[in-house]
Backbone and ligand atoms as CSV (ligand in chain L), in Angstrom:
chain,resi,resn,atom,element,x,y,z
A,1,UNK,N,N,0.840,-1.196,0.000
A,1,UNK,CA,C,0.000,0.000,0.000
A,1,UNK,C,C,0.880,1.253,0.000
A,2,UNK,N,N,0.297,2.213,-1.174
A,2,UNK,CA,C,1.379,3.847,-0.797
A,2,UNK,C,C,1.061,4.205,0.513
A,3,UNK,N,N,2.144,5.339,0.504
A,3,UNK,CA,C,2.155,5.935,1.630
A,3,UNK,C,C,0.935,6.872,2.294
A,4,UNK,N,N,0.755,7.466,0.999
A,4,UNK,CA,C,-0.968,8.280,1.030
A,4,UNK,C,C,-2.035,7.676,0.812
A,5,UNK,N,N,-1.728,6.105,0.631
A,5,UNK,CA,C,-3.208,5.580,1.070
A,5,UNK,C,C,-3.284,5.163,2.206
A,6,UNK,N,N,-2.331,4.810,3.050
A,6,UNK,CA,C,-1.938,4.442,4.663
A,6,UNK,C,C,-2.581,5.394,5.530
A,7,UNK,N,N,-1.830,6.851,5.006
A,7,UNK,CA,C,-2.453,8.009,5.623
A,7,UNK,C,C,-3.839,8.220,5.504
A,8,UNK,N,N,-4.375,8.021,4.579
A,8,UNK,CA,C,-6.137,8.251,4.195
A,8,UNK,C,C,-6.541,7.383,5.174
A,9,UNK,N,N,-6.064,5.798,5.056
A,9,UNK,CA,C,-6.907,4.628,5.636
A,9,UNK,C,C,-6.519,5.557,7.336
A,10,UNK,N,N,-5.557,5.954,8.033
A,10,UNK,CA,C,-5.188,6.305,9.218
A,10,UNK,C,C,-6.353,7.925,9.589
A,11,UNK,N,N,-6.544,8.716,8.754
A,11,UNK,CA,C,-7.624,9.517,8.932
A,11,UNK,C,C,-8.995,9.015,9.080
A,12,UNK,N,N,-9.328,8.034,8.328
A,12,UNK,CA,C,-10.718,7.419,8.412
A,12,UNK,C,C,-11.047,6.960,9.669
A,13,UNK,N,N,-9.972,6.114,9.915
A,13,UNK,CA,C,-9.573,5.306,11.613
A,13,UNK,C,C,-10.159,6.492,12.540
A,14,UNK,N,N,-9.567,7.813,12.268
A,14,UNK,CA,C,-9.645,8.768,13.240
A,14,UNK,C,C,-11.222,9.216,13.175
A,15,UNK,N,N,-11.481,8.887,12.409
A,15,UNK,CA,C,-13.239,9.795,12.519
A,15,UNK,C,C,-13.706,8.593,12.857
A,16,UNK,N,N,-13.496,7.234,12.490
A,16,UNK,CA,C,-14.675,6.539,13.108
A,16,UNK,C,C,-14.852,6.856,14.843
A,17,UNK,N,N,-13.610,6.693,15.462
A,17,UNK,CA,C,-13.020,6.732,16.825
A,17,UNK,C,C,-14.334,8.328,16.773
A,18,UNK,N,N,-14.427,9.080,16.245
A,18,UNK,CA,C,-14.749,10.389,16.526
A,18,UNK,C,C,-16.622,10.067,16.914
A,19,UNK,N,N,-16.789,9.644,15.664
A,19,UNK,CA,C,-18.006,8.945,15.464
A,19,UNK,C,C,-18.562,8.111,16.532
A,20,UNK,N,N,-17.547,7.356,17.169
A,20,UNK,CA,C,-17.897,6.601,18.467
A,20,UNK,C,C,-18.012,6.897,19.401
A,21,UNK,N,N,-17.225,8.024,19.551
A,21,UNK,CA,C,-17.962,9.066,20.904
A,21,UNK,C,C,-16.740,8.693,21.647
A,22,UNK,N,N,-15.670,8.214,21.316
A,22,UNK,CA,C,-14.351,7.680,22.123
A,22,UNK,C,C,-14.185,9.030,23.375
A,23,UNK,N,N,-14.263,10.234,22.676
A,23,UNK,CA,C,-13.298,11.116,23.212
A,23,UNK,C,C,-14.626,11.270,24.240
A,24,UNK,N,N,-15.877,11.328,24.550
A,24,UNK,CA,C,-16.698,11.429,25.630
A,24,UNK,C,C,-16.577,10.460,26.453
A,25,UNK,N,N,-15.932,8.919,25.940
A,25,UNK,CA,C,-16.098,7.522,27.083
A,25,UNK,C,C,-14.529,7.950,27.760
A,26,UNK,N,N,-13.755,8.969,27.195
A,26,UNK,CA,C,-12.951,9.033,27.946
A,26,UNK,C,C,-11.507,8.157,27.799
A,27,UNK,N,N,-11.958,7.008,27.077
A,27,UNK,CA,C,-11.195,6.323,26.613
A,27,UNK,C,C,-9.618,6.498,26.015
A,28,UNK,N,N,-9.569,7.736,25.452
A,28,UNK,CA,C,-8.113,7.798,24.772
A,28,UNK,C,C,-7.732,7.030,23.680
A,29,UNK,N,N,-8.389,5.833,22.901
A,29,UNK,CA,C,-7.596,5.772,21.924
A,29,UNK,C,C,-7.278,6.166,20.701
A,30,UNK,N,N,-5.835,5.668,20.477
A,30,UNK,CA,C,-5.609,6.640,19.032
A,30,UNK,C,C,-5.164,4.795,18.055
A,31,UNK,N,N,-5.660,4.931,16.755
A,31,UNK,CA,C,-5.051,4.044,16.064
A,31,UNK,C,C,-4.600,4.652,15.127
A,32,UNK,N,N,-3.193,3.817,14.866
A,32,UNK,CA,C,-2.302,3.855,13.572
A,32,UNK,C,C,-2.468,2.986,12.727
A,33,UNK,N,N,-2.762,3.406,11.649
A,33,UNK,CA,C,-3.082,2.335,10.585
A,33,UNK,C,C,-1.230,1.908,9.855
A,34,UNK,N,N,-0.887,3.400,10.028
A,34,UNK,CA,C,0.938,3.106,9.372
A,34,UNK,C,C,1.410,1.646,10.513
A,35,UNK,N,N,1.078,1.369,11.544
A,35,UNK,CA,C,1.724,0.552,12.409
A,35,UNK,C,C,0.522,-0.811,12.440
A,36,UNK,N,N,-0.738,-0.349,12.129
A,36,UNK,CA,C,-1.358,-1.986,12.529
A,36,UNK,C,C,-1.337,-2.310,13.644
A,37,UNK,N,N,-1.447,-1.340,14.700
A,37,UNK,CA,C,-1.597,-1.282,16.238
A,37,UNK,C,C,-2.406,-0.463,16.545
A,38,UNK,N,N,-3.399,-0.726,17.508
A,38,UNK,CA,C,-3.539,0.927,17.854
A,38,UNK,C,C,-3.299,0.774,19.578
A,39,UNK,N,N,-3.459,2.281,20.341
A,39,UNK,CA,C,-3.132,2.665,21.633
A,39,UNK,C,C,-3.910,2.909,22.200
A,40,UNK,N,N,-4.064,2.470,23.658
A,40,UNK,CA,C,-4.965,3.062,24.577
A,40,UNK,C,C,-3.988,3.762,25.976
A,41,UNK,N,N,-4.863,4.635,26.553
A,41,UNK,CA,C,-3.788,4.994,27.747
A,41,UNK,C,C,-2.924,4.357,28.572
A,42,UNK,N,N,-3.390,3.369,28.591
A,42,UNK,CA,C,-2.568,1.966,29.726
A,42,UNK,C,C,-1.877,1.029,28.751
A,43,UNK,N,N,-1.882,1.021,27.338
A,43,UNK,CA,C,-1.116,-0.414,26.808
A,43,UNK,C,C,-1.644,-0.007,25.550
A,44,UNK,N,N,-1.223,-1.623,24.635
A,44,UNK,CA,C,-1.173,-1.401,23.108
A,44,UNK,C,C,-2.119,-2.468,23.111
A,45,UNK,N,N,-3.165,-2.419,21.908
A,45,UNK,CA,C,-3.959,-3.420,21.669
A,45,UNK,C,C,-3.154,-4.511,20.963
A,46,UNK,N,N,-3.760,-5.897,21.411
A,46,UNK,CA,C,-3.127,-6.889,20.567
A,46,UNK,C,C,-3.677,-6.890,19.447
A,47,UNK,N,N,-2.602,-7.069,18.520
A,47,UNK,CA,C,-3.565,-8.056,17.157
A,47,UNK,C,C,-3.825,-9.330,16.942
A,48,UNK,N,N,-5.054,-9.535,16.982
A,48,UNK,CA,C,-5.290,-11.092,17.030
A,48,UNK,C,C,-6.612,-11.343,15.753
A,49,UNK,N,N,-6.263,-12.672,14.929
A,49,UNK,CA,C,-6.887,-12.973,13.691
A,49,UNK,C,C,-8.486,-13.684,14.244
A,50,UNK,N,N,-9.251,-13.014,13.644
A,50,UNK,CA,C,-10.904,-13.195,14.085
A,50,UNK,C,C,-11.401,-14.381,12.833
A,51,UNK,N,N,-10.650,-13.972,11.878
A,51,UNK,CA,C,-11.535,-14.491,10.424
A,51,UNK,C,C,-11.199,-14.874,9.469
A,52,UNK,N,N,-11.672,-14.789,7.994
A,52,UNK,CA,C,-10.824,-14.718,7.354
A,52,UNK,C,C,-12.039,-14.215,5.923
A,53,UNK,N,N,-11.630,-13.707,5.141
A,53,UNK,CA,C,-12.608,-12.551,4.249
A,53,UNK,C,C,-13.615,-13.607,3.200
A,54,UNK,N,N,-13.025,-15.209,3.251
A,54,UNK,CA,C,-14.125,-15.701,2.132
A,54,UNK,C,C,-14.568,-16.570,3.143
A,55,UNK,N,N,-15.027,-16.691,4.565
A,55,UNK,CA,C,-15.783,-17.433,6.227
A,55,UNK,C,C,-16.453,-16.180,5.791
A,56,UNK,N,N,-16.796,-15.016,5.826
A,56,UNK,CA,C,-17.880,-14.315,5.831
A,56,UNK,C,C,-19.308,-14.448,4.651
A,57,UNK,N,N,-20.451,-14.364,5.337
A,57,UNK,CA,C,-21.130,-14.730,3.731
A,57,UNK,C,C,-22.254,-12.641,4.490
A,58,UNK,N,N,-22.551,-12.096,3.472
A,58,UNK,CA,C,-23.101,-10.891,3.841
A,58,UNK,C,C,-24.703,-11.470,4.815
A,59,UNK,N,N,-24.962,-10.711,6.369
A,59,UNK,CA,C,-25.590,-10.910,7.212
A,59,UNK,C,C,-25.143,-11.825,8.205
A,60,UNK,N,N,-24.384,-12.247,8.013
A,60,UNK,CA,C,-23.940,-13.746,9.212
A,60,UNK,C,C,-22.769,-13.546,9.670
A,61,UNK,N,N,-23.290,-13.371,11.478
A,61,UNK,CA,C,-22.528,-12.545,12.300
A,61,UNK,C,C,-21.336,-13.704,12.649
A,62,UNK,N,N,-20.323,-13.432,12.949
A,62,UNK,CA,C,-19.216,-14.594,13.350
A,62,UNK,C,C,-18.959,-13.709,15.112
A,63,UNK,N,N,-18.933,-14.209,15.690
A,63,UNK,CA,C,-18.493,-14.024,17.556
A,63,UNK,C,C,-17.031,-14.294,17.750
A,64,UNK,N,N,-16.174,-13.339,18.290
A,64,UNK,CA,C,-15.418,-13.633,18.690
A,64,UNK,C,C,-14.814,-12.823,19.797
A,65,UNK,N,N,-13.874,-13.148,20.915
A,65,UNK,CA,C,-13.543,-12.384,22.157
A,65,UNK,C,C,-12.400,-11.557,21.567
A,66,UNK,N,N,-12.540,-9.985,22.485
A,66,UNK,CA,C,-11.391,-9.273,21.973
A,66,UNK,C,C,-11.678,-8.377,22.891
A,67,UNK,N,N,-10.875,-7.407,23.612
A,67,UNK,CA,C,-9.554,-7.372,23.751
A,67,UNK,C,C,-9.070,-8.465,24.521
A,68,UNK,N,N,-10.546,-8.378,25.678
A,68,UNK,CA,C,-10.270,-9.868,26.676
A,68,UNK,C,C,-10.777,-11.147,26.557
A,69,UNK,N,N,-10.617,-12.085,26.881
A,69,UNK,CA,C,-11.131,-13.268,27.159
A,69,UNK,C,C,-12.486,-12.880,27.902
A,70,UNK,N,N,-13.791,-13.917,27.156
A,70,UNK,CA,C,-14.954,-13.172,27.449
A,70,UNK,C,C,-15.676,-12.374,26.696
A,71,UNK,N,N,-15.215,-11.111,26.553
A,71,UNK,CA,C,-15.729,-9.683,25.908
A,71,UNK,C,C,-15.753,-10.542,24.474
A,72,UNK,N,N,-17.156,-10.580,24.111
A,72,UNK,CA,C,-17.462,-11.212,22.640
A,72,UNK,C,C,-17.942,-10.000,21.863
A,73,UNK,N,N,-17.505,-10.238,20.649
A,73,UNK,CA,C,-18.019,-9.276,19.607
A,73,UNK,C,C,-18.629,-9.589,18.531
A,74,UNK,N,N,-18.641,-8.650,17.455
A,74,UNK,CA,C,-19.577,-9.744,16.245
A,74,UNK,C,C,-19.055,-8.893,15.491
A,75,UNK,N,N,-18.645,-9.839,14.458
A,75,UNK,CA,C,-18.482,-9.460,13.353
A,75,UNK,C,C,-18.903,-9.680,11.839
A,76,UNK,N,N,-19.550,-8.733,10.906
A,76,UNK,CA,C,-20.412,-8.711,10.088
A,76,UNK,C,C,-19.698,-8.275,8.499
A,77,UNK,N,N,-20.321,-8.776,7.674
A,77,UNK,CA,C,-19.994,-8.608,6.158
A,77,UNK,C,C,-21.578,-7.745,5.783
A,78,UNK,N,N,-21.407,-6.782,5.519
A,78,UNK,CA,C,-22.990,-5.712,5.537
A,78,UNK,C,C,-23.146,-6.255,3.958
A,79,UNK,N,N,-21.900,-6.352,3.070
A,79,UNK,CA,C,-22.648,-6.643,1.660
A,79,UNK,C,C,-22.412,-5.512,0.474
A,80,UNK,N,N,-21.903,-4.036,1.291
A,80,UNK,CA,C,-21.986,-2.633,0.908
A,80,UNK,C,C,-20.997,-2.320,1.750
A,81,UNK,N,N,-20.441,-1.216,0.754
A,81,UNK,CA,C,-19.055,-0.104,1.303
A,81,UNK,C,C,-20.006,0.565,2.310
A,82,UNK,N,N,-19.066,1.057,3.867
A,82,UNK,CA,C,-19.452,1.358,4.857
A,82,UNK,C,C,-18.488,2.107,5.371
A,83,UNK,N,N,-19.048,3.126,6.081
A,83,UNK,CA,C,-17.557,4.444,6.635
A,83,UNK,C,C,-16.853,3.589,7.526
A,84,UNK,N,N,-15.695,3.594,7.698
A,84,UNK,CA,C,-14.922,2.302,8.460
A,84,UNK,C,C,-15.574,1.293,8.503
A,85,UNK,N,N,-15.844,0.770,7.271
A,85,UNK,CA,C,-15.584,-0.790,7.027
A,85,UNK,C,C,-14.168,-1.105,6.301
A,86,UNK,N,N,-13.692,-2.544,6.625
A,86,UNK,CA,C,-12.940,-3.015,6.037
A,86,UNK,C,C,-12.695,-3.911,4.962
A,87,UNK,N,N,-11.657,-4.398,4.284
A,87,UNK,CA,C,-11.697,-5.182,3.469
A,87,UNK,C,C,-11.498,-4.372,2.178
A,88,UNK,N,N,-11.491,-4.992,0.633
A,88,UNK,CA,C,-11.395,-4.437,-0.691
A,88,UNK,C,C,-12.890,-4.273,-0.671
A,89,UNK,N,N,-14.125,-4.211,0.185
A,89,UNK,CA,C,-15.307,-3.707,-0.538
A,89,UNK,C,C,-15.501,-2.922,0.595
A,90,UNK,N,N,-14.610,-2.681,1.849
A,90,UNK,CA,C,-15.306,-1.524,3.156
A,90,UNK,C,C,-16.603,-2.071,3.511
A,91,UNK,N,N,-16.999,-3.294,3.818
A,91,UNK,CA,C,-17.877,-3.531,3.776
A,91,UNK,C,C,-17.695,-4.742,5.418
A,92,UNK,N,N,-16.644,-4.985,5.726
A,92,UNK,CA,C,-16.714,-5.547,7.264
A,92,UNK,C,C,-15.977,-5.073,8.152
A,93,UNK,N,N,-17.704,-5.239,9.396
A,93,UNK,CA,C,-17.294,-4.257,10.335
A,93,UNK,C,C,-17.547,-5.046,11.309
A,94,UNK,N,N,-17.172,-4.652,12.920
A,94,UNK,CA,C,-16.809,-5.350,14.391
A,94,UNK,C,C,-17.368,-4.609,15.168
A,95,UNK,N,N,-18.262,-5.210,16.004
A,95,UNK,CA,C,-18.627,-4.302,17.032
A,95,UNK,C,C,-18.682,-5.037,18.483
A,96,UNK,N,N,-18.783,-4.502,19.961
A,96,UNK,CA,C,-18.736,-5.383,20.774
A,96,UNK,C,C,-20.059,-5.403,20.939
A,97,UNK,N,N,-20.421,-6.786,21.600
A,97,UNK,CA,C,-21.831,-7.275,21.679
A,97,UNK,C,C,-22.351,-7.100,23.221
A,98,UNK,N,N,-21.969,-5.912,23.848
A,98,UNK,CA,C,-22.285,-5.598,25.246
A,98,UNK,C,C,-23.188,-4.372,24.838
A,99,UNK,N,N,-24.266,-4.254,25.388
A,99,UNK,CA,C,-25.447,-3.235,25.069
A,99,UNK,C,C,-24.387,-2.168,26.279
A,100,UNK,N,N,-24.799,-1.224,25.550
A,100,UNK,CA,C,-24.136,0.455,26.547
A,100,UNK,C,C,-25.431,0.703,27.348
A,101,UNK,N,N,-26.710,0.238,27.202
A,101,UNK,CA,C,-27.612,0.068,28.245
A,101,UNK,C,C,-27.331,-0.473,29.486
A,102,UNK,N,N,-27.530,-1.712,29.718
A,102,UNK,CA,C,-27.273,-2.334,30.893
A,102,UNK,C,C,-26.205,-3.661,30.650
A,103,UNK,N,N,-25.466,-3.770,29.170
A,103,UNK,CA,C,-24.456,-4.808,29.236
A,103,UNK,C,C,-24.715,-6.117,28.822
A,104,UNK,N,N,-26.561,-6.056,28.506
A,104,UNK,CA,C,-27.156,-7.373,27.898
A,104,UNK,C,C,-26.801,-7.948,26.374
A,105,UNK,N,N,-26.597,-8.781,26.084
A,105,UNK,CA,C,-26.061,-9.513,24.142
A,105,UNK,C,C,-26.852,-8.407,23.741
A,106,UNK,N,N,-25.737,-8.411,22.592
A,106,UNK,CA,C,-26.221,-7.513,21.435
A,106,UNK,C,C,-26.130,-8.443,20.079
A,107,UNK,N,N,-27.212,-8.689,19.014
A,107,UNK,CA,C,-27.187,-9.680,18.124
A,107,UNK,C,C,-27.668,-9.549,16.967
A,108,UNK,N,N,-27.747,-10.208,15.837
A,108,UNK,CA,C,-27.941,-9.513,14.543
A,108,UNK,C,C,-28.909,-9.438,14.218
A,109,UNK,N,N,-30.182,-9.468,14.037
A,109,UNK,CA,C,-31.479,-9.354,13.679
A,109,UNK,C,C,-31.427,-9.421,11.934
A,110,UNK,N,N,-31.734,-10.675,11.448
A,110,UNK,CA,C,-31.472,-10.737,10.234
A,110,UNK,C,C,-32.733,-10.152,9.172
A,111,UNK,N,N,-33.885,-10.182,9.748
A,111,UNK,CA,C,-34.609,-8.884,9.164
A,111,UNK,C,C,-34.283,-7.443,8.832
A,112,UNK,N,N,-34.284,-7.184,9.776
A,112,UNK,CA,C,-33.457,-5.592,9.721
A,112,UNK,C,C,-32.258,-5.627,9.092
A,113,UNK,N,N,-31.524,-6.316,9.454
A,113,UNK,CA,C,-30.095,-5.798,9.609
A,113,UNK,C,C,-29.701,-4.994,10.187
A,114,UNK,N,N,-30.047,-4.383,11.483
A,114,UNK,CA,C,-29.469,-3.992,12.676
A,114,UNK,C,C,-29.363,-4.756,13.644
A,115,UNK,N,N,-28.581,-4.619,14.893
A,115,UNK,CA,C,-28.066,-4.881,16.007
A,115,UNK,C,C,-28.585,-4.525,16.923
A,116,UNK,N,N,-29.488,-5.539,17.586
A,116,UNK,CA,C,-30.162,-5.616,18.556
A,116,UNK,C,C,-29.988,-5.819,20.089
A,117,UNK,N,N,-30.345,-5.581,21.278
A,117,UNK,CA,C,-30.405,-5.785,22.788
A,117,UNK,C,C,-31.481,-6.918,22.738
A,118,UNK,N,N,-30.979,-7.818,23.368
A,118,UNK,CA,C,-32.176,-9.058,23.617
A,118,UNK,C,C,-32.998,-8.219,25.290
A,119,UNK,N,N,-32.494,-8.088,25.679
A,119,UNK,CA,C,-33.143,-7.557,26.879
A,119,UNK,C,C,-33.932,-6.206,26.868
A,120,UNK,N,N,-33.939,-4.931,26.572
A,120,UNK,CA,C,-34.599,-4.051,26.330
A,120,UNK,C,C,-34.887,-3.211,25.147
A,121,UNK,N,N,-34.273,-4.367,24.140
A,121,UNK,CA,C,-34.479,-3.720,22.616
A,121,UNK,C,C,-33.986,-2.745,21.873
A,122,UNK,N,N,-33.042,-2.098,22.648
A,122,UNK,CA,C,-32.318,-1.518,22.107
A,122,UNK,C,C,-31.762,-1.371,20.453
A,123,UNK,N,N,-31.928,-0.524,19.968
A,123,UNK,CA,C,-31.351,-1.264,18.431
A,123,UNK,C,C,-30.204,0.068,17.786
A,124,UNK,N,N,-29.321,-1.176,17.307
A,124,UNK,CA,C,-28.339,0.245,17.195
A,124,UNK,C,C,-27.891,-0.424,15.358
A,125,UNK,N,N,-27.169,0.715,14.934
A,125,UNK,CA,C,-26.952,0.296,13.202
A,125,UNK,C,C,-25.632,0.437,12.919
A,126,UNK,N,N,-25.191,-1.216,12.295
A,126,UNK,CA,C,-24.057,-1.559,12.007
A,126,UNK,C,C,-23.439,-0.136,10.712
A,127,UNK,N,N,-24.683,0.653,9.964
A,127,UNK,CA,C,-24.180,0.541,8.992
A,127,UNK,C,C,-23.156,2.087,9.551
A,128,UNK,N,N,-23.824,2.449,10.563
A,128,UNK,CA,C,-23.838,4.134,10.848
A,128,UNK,C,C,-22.819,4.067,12.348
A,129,UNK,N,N,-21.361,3.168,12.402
A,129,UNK,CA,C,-20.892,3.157,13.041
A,129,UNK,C,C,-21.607,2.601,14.388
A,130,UNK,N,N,-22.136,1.889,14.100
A,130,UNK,CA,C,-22.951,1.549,16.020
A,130,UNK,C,C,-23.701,1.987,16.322
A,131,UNK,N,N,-24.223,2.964,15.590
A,131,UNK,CA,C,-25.064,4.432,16.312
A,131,UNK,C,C,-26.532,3.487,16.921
A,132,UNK,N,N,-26.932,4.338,17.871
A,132,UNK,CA,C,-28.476,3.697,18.308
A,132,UNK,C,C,-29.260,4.726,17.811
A,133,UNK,N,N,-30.435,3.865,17.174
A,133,UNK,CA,C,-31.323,4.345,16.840
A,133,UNK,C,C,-32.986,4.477,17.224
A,134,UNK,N,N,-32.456,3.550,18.417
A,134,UNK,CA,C,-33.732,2.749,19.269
A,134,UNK,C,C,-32.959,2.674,20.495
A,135,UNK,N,N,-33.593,3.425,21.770
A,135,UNK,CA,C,-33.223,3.465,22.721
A,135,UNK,C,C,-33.789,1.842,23.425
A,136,UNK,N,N,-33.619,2.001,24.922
A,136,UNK,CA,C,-32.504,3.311,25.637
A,136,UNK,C,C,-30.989,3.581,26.090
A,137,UNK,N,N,-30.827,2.480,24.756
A,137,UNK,CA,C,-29.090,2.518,25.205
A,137,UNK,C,C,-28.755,4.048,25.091
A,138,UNK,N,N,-27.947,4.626,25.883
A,138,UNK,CA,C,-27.288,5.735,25.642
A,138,UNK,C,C,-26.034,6.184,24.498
A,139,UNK,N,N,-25.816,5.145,24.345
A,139,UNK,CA,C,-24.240,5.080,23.511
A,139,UNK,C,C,-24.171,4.486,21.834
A,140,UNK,N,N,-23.305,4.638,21.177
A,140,UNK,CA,C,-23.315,3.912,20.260
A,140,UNK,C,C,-22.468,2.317,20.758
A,141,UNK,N,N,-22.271,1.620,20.255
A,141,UNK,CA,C,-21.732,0.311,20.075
A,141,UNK,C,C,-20.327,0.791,20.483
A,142,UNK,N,N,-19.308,0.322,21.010
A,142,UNK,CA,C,-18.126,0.114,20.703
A,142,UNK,C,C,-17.524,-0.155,19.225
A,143,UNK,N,N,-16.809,0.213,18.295
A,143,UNK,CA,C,-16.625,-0.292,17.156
A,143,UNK,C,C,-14.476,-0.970,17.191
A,144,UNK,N,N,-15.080,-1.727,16.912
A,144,UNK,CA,C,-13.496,-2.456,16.755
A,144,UNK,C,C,-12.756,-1.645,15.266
A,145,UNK,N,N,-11.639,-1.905,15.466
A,145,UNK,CA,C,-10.901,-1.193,14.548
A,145,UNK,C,C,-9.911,-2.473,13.276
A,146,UNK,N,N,-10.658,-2.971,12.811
A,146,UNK,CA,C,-10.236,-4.257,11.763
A,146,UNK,C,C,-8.935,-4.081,10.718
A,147,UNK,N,N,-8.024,-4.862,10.517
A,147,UNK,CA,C,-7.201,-4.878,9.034
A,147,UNK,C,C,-6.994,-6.163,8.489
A,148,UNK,N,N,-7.587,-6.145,7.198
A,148,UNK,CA,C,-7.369,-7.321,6.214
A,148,UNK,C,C,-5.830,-7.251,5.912
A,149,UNK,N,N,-5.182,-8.389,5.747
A,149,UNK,CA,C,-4.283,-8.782,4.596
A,149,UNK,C,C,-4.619,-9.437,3.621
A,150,UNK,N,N,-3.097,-9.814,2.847
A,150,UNK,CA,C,-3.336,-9.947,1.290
A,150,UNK,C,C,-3.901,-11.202,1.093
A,151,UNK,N,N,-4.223,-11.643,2.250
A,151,UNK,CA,C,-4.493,-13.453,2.246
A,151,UNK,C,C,-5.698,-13.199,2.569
A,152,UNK,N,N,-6.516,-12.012,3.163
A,152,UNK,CA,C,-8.428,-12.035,3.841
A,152,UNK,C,C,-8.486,-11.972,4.838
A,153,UNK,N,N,-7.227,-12.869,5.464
A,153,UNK,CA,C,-7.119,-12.901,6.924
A,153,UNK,C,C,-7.388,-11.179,8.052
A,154,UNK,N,N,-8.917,-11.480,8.382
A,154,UNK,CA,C,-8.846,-9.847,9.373
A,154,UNK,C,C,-8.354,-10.287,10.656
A,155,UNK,N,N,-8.175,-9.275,11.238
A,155,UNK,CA,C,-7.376,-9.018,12.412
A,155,UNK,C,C,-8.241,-7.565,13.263
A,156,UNK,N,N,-8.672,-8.012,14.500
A,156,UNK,CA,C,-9.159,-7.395,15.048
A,156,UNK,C,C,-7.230,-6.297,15.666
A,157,UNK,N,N,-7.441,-4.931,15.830
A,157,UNK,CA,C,-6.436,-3.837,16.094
A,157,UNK,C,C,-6.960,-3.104,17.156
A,158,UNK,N,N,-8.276,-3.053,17.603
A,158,UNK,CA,C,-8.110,-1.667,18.538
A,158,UNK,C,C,-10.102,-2.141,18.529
A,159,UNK,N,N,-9.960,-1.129,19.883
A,159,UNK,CA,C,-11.380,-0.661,20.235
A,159,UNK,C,C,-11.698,0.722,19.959
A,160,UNK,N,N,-12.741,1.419,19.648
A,160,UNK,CA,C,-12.923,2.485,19.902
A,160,UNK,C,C,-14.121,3.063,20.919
A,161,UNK,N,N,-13.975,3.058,21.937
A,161,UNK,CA,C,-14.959,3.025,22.716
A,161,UNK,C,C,-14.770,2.144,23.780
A,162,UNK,N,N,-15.233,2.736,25.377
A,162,UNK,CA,C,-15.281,1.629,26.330
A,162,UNK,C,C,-16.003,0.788,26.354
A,163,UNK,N,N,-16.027,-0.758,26.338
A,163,UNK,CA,C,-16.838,-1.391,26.730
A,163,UNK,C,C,-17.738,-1.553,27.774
A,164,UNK,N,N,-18.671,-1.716,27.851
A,164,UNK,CA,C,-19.782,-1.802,28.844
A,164,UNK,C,C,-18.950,-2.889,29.970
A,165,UNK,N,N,-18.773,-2.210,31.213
A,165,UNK,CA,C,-18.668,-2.936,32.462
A,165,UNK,C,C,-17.291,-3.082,32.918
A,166,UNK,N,N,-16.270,-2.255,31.922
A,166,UNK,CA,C,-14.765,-2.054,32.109
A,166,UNK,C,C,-14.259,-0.717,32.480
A,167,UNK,N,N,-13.474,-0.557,33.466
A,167,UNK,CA,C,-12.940,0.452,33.377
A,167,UNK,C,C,-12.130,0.977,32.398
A,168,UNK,N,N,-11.274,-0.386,31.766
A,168,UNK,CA,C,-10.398,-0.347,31.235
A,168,UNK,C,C,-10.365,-1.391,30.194
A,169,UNK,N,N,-10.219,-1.421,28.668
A,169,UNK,CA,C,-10.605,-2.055,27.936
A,169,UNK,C,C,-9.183,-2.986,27.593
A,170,UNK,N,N,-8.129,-2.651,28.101
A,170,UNK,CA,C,-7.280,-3.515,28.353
A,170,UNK,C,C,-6.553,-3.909,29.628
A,171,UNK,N,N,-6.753,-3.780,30.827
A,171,UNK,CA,C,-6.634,-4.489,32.043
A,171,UNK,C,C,-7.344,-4.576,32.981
A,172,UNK,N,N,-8.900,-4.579,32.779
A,172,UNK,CA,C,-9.875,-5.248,33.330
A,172,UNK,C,C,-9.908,-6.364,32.493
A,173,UNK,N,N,-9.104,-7.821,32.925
A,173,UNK,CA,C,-8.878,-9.179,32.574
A,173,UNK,C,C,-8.314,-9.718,31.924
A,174,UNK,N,N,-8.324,-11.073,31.450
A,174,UNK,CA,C,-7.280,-11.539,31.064
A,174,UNK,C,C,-7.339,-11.226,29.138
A,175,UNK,N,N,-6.088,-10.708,28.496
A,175,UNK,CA,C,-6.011,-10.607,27.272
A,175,UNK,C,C,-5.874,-11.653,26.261
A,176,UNK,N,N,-7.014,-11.471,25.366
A,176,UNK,CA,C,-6.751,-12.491,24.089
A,176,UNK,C,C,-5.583,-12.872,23.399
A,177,UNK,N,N,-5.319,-13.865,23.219
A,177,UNK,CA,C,-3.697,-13.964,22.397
A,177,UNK,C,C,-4.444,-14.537,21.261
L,1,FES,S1,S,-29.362,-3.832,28.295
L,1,FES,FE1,FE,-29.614,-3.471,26.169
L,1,FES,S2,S,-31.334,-2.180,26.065
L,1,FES,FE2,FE,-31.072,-2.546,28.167
């Protein structure tokens, strides 16, 4: 990849984070797309492989734990280019599956195609960064920060946003390897 598409993909990074409301959860992180890491105040996110780009079929969520052991997320192929989505179509995206309501699963609703609260219904939209659109969660979603390689293989990089029920999205528990 050039150098000025690194930088573009590393600005986009920055507005989703913006979009997520990072800088209100207080959170601090910054991702580098030039490095394939990103940072939080206390440590560096791991990179760890969730997937791989032809296991996705568009609507069918895949679960997997990230940053910690536990903390499950979901990850989706929407089908359509998406503002921080990833991949050659921008089209898969990660979110954590802890409602910013009260912390209940969050899951795919294959009608809609939004992201649902099993417990108070909450509904928030994969396509619009997490955003809720259906209370009473307060928050948008957490959005994970994804990078494909040349093989499909994604790789979960970073959170943007605190997770529901952490102080700390990397040492409240044990980390995924
Ligand atoms: S816990 Fe999700 S809406 Fe209440």
């Amino acid at each position: 990849m050039k150098e000025s598409e690194l930088q573009n993909e590393d600005v986009t990074r920055r507005s989703i984070l913006k979009t997520a409301g990072i800088a209100a959860a207080g959170a601090a992180v910054l991702i580098s797309g030039l490095k394939g890491k990103a940072r939080a105040s206390n440590g560096t996110y791991p990179q760890v492989k969730v997937s791989n780009i032809k296991d996705l079929k568009p609507g069918k969520a895949v679960k997997f734990d990230y940053p910690l052991v536990g903390r499950k997320n979901i990850l989706i192929d929407l089908g359509c280019a998406v503002e921080g989505g990833a991949g050659a179509n921008k089209s898969v995206v990660a979110y954590s599956s802890f409602c910013t309501h009260l912390g209940c699963g969050v899951d795919m609703d294959k009608e809609s195609g939004m992201l649902v609260c099993e417990c108070h219904q909450s509904v928030y939209d994969p396509k619009q960064s997490g955003k809720v659109v259906e209370g009473p969660a307060p928050n948008s979603l957490p959005m994970l920060a994804l990078e494909v390689d040349k093989n499909g293989d994604i790789y979960a990089v970073g959170v943007a946003g605190l997770i529901y029920g952490l102080r700390n999205n990397l040492l409240d528990g044990e980390e995924v390897k």
